[in-house]
mmCIF entry with sequence, helices, sheets and N, C-alpha, C, O atoms, coordinates in Angstrom:
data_MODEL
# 
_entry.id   MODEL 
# 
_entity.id                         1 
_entity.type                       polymer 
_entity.pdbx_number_of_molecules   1 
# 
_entity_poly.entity_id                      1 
_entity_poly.type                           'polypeptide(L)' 
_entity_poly.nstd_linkage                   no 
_entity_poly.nstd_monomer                   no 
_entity_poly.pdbx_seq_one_letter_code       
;(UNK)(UNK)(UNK)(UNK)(UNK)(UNK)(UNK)(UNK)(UNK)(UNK)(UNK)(UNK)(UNK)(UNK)(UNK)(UNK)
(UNK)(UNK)(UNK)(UNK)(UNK)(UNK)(UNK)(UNK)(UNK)(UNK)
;
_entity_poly.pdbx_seq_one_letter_code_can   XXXXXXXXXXXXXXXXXXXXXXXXXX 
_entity_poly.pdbx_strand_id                 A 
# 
loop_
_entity_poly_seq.entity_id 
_entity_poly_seq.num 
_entity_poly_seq.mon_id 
_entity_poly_seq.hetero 
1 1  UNK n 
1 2  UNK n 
1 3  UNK n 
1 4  UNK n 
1 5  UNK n 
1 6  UNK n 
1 7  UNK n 
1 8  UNK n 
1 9  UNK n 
1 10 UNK n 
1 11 UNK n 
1 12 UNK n 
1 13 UNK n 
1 14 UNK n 
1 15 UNK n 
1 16 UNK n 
1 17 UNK n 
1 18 UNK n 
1 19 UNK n 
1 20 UNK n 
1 21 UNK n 
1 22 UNK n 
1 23 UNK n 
1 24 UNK n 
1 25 UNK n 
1 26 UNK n 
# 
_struct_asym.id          A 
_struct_asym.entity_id   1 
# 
_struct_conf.conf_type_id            HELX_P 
_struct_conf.id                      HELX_P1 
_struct_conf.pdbx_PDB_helix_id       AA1 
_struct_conf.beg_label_comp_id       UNK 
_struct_conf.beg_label_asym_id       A 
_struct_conf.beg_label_seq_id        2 
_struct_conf.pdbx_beg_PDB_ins_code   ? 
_struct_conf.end_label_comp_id       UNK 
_struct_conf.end_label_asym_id       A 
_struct_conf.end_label_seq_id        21 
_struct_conf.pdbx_end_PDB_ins_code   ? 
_struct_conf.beg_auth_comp_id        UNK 
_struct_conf.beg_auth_asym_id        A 
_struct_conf.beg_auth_seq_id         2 
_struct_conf.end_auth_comp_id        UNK 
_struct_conf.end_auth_asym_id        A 
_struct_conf.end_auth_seq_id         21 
_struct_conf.pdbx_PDB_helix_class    1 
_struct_conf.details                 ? 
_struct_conf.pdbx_PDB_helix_length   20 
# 
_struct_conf_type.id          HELX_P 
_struct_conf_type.criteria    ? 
_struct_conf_type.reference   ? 
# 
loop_
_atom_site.group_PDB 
_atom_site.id 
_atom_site.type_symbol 
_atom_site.label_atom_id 
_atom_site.label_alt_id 
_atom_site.label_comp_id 
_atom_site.label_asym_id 
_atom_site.label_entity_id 
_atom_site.label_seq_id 
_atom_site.pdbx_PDB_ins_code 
_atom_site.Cartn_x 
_atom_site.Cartn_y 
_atom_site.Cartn_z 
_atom_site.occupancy 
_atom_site.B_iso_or_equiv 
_atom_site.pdbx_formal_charge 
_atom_site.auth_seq_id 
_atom_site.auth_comp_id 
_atom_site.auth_asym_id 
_atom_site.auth_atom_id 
_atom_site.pdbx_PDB_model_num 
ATOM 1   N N  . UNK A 1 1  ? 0.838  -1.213 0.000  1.00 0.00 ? 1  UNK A N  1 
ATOM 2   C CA . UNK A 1 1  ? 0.000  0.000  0.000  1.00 0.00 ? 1  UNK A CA 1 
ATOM 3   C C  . UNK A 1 1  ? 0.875  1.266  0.000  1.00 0.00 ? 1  UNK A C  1 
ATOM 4   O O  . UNK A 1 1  ? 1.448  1.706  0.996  1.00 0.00 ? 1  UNK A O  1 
ATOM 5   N N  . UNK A 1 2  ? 0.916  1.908  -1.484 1.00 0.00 ? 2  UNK A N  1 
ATOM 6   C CA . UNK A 1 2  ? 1.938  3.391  -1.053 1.00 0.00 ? 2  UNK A CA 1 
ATOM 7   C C  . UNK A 1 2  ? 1.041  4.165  -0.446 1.00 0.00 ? 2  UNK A C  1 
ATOM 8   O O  . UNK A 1 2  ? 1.582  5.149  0.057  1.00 0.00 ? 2  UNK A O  1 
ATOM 9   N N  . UNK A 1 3  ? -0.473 4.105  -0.241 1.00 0.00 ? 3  UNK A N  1 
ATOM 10  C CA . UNK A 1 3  ? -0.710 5.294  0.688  1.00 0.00 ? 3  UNK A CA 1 
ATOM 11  C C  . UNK A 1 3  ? 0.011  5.204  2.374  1.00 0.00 ? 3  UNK A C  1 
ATOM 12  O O  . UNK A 1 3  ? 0.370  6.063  3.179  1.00 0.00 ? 3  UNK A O  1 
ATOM 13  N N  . UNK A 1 4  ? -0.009 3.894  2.377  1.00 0.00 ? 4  UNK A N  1 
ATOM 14  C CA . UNK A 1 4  ? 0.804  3.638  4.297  1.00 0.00 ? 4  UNK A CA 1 
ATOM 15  C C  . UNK A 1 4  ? 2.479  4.703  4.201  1.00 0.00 ? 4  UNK A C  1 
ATOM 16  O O  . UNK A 1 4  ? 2.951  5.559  4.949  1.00 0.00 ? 4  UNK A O  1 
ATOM 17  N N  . UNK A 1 5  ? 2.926  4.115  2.957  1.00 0.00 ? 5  UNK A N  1 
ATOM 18  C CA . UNK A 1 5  ? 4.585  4.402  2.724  1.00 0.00 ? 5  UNK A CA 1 
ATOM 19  C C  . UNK A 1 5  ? 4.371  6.597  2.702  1.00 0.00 ? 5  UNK A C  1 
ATOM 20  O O  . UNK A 1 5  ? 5.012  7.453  3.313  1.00 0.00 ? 5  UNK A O  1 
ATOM 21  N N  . UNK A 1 6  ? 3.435  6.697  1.910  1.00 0.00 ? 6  UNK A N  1 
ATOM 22  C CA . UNK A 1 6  ? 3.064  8.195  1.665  1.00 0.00 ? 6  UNK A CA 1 
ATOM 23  C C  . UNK A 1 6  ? 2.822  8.706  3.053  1.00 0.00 ? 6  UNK A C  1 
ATOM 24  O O  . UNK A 1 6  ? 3.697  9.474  3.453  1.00 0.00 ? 6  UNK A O  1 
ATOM 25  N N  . UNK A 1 7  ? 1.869  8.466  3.854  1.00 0.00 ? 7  UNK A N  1 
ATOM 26  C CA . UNK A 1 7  ? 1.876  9.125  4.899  1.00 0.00 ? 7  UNK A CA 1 
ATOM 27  C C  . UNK A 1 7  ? 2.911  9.181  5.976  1.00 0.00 ? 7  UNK A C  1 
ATOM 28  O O  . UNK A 1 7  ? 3.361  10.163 6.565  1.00 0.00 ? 7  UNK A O  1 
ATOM 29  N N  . UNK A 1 8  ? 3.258  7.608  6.133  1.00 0.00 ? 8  UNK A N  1 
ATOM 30  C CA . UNK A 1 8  ? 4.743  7.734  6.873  1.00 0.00 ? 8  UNK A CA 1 
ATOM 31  C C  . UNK A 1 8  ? 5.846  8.788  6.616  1.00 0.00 ? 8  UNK A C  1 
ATOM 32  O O  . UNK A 1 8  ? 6.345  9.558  7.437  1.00 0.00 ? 8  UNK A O  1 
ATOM 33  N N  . UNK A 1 9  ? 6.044  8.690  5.656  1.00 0.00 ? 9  UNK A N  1 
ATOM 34  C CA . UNK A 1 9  ? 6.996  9.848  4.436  1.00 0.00 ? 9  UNK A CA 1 
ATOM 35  C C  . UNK A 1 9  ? 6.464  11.299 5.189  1.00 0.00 ? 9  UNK A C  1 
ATOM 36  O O  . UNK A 1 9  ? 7.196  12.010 5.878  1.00 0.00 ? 9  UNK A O  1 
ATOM 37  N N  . UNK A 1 10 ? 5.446  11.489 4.982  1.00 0.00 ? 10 UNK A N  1 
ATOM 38  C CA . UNK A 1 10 ? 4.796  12.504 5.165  1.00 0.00 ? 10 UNK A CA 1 
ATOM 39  C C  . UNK A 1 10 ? 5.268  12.907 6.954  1.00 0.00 ? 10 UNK A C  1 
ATOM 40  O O  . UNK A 1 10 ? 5.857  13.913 7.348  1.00 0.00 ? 10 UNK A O  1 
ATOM 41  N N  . UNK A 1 11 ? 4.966  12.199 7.444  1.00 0.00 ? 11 UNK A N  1 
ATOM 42  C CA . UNK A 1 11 ? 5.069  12.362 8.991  1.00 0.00 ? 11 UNK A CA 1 
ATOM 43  C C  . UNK A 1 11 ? 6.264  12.473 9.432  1.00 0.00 ? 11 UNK A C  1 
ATOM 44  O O  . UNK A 1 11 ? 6.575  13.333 10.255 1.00 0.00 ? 11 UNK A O  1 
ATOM 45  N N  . UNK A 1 12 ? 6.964  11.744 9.014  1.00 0.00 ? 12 UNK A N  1 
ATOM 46  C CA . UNK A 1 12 ? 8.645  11.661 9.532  1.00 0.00 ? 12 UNK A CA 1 
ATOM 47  C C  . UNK A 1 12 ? 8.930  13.182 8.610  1.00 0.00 ? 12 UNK A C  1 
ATOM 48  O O  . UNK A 1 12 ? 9.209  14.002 9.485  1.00 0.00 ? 12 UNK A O  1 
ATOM 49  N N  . UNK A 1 13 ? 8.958  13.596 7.809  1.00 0.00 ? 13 UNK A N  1 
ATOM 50  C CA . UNK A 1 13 ? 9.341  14.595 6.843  1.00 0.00 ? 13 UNK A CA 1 
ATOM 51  C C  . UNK A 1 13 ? 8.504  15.907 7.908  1.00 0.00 ? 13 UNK A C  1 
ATOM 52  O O  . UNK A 1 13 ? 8.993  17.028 8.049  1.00 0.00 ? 13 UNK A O  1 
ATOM 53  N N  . UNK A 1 14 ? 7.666  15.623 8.328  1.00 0.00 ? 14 UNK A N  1 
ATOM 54  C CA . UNK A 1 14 ? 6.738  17.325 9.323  1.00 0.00 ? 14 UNK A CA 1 
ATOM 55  C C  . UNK A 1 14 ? 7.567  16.818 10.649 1.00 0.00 ? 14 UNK A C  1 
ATOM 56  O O  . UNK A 1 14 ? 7.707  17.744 11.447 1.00 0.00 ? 14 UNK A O  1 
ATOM 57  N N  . UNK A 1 15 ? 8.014  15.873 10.981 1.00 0.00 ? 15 UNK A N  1 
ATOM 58  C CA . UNK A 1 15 ? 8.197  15.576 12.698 1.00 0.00 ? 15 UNK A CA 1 
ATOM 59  C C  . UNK A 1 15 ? 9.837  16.417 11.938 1.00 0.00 ? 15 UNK A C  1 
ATOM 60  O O  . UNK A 1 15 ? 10.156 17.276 12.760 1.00 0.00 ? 15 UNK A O  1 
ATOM 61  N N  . UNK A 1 16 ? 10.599 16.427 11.052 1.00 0.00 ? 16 UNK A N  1 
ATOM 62  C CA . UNK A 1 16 ? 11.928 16.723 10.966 1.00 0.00 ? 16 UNK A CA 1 
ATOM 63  C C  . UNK A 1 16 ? 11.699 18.155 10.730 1.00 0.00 ? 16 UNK A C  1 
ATOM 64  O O  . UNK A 1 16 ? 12.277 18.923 11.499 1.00 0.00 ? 16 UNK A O  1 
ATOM 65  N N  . UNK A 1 17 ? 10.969 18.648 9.817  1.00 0.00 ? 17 UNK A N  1 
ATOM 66  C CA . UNK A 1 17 ? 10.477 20.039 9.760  1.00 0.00 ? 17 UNK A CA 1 
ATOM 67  C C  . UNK A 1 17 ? 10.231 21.064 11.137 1.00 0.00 ? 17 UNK A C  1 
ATOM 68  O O  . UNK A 1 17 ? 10.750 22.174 11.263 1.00 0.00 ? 17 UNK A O  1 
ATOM 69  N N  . UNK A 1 18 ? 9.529  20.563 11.893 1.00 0.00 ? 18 UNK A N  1 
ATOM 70  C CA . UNK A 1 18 ? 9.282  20.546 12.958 1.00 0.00 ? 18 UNK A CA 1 
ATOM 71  C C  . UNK A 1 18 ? 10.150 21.031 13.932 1.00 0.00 ? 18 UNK A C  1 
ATOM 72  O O  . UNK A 1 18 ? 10.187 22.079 14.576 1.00 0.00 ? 18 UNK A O  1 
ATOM 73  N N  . UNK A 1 19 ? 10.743 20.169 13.899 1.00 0.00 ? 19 UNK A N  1 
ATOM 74  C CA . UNK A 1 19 ? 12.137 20.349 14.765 1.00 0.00 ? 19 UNK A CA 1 
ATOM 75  C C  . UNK A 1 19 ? 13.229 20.846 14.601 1.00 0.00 ? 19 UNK A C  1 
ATOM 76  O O  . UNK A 1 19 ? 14.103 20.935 15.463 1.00 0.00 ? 19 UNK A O  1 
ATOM 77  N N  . UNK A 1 20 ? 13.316 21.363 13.056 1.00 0.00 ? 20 UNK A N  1 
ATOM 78  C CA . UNK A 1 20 ? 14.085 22.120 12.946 1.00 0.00 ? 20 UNK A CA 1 
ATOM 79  C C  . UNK A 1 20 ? 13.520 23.611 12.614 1.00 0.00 ? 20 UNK A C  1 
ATOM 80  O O  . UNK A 1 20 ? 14.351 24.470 12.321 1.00 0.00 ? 20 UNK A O  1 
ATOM 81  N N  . UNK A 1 21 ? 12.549 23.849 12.639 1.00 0.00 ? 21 UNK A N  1 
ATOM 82  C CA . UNK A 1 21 ? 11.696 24.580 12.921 1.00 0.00 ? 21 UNK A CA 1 
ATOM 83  C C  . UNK A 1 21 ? 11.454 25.540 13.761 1.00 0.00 ? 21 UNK A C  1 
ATOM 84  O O  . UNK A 1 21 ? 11.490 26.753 13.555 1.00 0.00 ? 21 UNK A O  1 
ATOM 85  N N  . UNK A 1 22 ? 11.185 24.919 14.799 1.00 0.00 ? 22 UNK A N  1 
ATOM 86  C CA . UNK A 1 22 ? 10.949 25.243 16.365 1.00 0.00 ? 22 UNK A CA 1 
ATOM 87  C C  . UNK A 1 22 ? 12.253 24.799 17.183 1.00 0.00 ? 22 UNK A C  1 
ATOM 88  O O  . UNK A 1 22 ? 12.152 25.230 18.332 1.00 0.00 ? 22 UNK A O  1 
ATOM 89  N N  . UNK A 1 23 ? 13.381 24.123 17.000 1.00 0.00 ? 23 UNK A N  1 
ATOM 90  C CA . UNK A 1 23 ? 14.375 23.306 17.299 1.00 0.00 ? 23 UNK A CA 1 
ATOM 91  C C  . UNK A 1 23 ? 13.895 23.150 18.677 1.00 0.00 ? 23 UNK A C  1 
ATOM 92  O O  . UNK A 1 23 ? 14.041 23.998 19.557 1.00 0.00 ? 23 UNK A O  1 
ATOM 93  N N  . UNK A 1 24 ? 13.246 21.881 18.825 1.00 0.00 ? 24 UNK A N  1 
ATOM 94  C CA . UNK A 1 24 ? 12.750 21.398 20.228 1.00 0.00 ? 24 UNK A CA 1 
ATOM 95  C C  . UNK A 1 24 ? 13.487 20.816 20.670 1.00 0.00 ? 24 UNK A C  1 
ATOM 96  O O  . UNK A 1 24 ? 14.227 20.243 19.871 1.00 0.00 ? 24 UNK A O  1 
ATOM 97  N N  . UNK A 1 25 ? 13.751 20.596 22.138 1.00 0.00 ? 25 UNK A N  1 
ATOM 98  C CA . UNK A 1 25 ? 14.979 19.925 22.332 1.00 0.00 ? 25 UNK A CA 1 
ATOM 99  C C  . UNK A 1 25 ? 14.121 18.857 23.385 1.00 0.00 ? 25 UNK A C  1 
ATOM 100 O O  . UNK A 1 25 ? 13.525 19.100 24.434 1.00 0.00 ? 25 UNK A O  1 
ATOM 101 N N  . UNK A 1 26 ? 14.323 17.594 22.650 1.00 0.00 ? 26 UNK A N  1 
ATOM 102 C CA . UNK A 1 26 ? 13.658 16.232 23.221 1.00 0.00 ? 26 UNK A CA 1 
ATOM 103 C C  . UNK A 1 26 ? 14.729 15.428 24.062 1.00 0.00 ? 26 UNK A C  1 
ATOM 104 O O  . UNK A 1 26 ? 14.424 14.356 24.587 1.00 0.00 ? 26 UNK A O  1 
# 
């Protein structure tokens, strides 16, 4: 299913955005 592979993509790609973004420190 590439929609599973697409959204994963999607998520890991905003969680990295994200953080470099806002540089949260986890």
């Amino acid at each position: 299913m590439p929609l599973l592979i697409m959204a994963s993509v999607y998520y890991f790609t905003f969680f990295c955005y994200s953080e470099d973004q806002f540089s949260f420190s986890t």
